[in-house]
C-alpha positions as CSV (number, residue, x, y, z in Angstrom):
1,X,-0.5,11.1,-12.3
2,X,-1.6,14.7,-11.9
3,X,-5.9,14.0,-11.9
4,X,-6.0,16.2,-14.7
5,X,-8.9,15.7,-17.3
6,X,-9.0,18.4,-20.4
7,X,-11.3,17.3,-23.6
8,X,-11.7,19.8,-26.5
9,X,-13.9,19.9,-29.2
10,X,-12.5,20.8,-32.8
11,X,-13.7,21.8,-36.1
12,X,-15.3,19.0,-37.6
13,X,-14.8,18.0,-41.7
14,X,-16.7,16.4,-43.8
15,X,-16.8,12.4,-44.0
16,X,-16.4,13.0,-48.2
17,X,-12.8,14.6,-46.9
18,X,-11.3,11.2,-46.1
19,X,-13.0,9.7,-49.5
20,X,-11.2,12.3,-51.3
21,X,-7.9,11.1,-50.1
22,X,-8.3,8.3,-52.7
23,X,-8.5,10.4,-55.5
24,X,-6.1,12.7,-57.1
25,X,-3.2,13.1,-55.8
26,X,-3.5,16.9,-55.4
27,X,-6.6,16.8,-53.5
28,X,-5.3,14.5,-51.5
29,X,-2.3,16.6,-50.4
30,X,-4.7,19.7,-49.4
31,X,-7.0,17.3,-47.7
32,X,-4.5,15.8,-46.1
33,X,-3.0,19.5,-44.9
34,X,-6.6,20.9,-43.8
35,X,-7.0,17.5,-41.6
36,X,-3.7,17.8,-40.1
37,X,-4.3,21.3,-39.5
38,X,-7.4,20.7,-38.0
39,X,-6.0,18.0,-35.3
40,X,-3.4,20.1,-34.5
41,X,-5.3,23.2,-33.3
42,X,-7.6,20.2,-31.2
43,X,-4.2,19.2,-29.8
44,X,-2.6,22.5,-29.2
45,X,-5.5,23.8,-27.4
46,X,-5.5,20.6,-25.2
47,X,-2.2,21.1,-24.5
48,X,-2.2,24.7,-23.3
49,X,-4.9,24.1,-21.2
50,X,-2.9,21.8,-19.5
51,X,0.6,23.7,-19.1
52,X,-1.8,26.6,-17.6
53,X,-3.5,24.3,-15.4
54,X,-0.3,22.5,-13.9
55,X,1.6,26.6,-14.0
56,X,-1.7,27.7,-11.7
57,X,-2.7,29.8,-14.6
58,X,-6.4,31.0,-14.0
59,X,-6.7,29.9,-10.5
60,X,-7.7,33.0,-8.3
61,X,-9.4,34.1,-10.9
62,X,-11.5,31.1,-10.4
63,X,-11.6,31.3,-6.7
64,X,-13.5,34.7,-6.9
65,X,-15.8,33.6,-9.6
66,X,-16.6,30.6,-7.3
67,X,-16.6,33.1,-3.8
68,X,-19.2,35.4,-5.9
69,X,-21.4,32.4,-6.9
70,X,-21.5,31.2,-3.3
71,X,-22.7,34.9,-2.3
């Protein structure tokens, strides 16, 4: 709709995170929090750089830096 593209790259976890959802039920709850925390941040960051994008946030500052590359 807008031609927007954003990616973001997150903290990564361990594969043995997702194993350790199987096991005690404790574990599984703080696993379960550190992952969802983790995919949050990914999102949220996404997301801001999006609102700022469509709000114009950023853009003459990026119209110099490109005028000063092209000098």
């Amino acid at each position: 709709m807008h031609n927007l593209e954003f990616s973001t790259v997150s903290q990564g976890f361990p594969v043995e995170w997702l194993r350790w959802q199987d096991d005690q039920e404790e574990i599984a709850e703080a696993v379960g929090d550190w992952l969802e925390d983790g995919l949050k941040l990914g999102v949220a960051c996404v997301a801001q750089n999006y609102v700022a994008k469509r709000m114009g946030i950023g853009e003459g500052r990026r119209r110099e830096e490109k005028g000063k590359a092209k000098e």
